[in-house]
N, C-alpha and C positions, 0 to 999 in steps of 0.2 A: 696837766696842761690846762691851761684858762682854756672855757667853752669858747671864748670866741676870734680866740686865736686858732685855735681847731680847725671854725668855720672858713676862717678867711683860708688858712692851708685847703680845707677840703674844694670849696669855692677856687683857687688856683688851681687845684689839679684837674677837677672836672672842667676848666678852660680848657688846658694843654690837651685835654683825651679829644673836646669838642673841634677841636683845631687840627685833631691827628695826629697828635705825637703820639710817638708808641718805642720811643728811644732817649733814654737822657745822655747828652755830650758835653763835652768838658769843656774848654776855651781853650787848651792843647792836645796834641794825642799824648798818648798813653804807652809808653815802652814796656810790653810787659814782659820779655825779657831782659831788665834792669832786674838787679839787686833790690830788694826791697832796700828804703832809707826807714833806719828807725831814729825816732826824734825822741830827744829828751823830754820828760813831762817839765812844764814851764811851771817856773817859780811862783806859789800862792802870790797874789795881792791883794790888798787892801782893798775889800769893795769901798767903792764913793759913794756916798747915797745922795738922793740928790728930790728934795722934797717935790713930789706929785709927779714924779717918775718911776717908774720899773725898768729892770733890765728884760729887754727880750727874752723870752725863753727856747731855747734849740727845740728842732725835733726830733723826737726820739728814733731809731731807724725801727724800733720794733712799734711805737704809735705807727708810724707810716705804712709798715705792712698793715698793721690792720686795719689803717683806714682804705687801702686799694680799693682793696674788694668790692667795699659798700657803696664804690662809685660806678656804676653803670654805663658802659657804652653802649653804645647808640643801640648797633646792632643787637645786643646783651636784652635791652626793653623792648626793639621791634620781637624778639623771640618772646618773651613775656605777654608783650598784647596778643600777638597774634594766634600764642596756645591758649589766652583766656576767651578766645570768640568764638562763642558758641555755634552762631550762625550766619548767615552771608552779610545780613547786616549788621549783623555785629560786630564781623571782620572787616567793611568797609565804613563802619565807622571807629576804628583803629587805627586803619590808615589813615583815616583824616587827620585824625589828630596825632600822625606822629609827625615830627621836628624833621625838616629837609629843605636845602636849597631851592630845588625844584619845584616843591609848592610854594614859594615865593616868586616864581617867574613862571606857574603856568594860569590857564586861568581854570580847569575845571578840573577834575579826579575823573578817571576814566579806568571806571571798575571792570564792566564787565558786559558781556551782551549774547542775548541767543536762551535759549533751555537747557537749563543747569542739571536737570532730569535728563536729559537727551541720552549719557553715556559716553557722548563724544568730545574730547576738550580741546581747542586750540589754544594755544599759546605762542603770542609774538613776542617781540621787543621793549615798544616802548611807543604811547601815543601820537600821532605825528600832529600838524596844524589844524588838519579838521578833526580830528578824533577832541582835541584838547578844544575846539570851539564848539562842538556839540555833547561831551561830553561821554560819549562811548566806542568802542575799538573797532577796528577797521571799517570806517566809515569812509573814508578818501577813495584817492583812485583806487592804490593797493587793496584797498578794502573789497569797493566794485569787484576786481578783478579775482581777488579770494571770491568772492557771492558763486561768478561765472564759472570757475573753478570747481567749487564744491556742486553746483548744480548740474555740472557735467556728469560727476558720478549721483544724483540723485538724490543732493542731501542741499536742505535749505537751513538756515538760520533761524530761521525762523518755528522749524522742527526739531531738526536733525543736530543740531551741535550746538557748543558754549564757546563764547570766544572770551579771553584775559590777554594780557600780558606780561611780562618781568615786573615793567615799572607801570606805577599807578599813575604817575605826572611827565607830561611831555619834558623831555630836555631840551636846554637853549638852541636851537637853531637846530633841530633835528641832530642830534650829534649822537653818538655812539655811546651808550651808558659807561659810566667807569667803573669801576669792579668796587667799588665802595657802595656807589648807589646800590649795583646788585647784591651786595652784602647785605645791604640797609633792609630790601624790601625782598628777598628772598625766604625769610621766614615766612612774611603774608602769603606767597604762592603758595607754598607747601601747605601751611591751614587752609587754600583755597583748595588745594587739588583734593585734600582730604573730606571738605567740606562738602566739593560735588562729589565725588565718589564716580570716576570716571572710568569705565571700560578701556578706552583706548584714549591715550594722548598724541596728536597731533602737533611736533616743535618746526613752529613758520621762520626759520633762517638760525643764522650758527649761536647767535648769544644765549637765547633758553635751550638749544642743543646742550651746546659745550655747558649751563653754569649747572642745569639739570641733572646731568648726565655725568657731570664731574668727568669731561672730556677734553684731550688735548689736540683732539684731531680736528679740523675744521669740517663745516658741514658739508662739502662735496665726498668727504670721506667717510659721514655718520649718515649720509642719508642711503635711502635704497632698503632698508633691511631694518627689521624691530628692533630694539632696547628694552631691555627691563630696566624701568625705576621704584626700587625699592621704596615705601613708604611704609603708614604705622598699621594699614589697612590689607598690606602684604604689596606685592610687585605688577606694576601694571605698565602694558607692553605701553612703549611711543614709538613714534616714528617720526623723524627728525625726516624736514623736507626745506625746498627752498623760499625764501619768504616773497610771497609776491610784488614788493618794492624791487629787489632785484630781478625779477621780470620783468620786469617793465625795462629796466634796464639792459639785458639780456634777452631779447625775446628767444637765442637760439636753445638757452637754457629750459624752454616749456618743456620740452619732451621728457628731460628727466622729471622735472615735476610733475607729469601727467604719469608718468610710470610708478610716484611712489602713491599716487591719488588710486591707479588704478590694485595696488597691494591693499591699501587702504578697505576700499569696496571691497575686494574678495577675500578679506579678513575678518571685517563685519557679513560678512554674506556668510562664512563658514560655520562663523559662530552661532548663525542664525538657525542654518542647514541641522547643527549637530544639537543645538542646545530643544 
């Protein structure tokens, strides 16, 4: 096959993968209980040739399996960058540069905040309108009210813990990430978690629960009690709790909140007590 007919196939298909297909469909359905029809092989003709033209050339189905492969989805290169970074800024500037929606409608990357040494790792969602104007994670009310939270049991941010989230770029209008984005920027967490090397993970509401945890139960159901998440560094306990956006929301909901803060302390206190 001419090289640059190749391109233009390769160049089509990496649209339709960048678009989401992930299914080819016919212009009919398909009976697949019919008889097969077998058709007769059609009678040679006469090529016509036709000066400073070519006939198209087919593609072959066996070129086309082999060109799949060598097309990359999205997800497929955020796994690629994100096991080539070596270090915090190496991973966040990986993020930067990968391809997403989302950095076209946010205005800052909102990595990361707190002592990456602490041992301690929060993990939210996704940055809301002030985290995405100032540029780092729970800065807003929720934020505030995480700070009053953690300082209740004795731990500041500015010591005591790390804060991330799922997604590095606010979504349109505070909206709920869609399992694509989490697919997209899920590899980055995972080099981040490995990156700091955290004692205990702390999951702020159900989407890092459930996408972490590889969990079907929603977070009134996963919080209360440890988790093990397996990583490459062996399995490190979380604790899946409520995010304090929905506090605010709920305020009758503190208590349970305060009960998995207070597991929290006397988890890190034991391990203190024994080690």
């Amino acid at each position: 096959m001419q090289a640059g007919l190749r391109e233009e196939l390769l160049a089509a298909l990496r649209l339709q993968i960048d678009w989401g297909v992930d299914e080819a469909l016919e212009a009919a359905p398909l009976d697949r209980f019919a008889a097969p029809v077998v058709h007769p092989d059609p009678a040679p003709t006469a090529a016509i040739a036709t000066p400073g033209l070519q006939a198209p050339a087919l593609l072959a189905p066996a070129l086309l399996a082999a060109a799949l492969p060598a097309i990359a989805t999205p997800a497929a290169l955020a796994t690629g960058r994100a096991a080539e970074a070596g270090s915090l800024e190496a991973l966040r500037a990986a993020i930067a540069e990968t391809d997403s929606p989302l950095r076209d409608t946010a205005t800052n990357l909102v990595f990361a905040d707190g002592v990456a040494e602490s041992g301690l790792m929060l993990i939210g969602e996704a940055p809301g309108a002030d985290e995405d104007r100032l540029g780092r994670p729970f800065v807003g009310v929720s934020g505030q009210l995480l700070d009053r939270m953690m300082a209740s049991i004795g731990l500041e941010r500015s010591k005591n813990f790390y804060l991330t989230n799922i997604l590095p770029w606010r979504p349109p209008g505070n909206r709920t990430p869609t399992d694509g984005e989490i697919a997209l920027f899920l590899p980055f967490l995972l080099r981040h978690i490995t990156l700091v090397r955290p004692r205990h993970i702390l999951l702020l509401g159900g989407t890092p629960a459930k996408s972490l945890l590889r969990a079907k139960d929603g977070i009134t159901r996963l919080r209360g009690r440890w988790h093990s998440l397996p990583m490459e560094q062996g399995a490190i306990p979380a604790l899946p709790t409520l995010h304090p956006a929905y506090l605010l929301r709920s305020p009758a909901a503190k208590r349970e909140a305060w009960a998995d803060l207070v597991l929290l302390r006397r988890t890190i206190d034991g391990e203190v007590a024994a080690g």
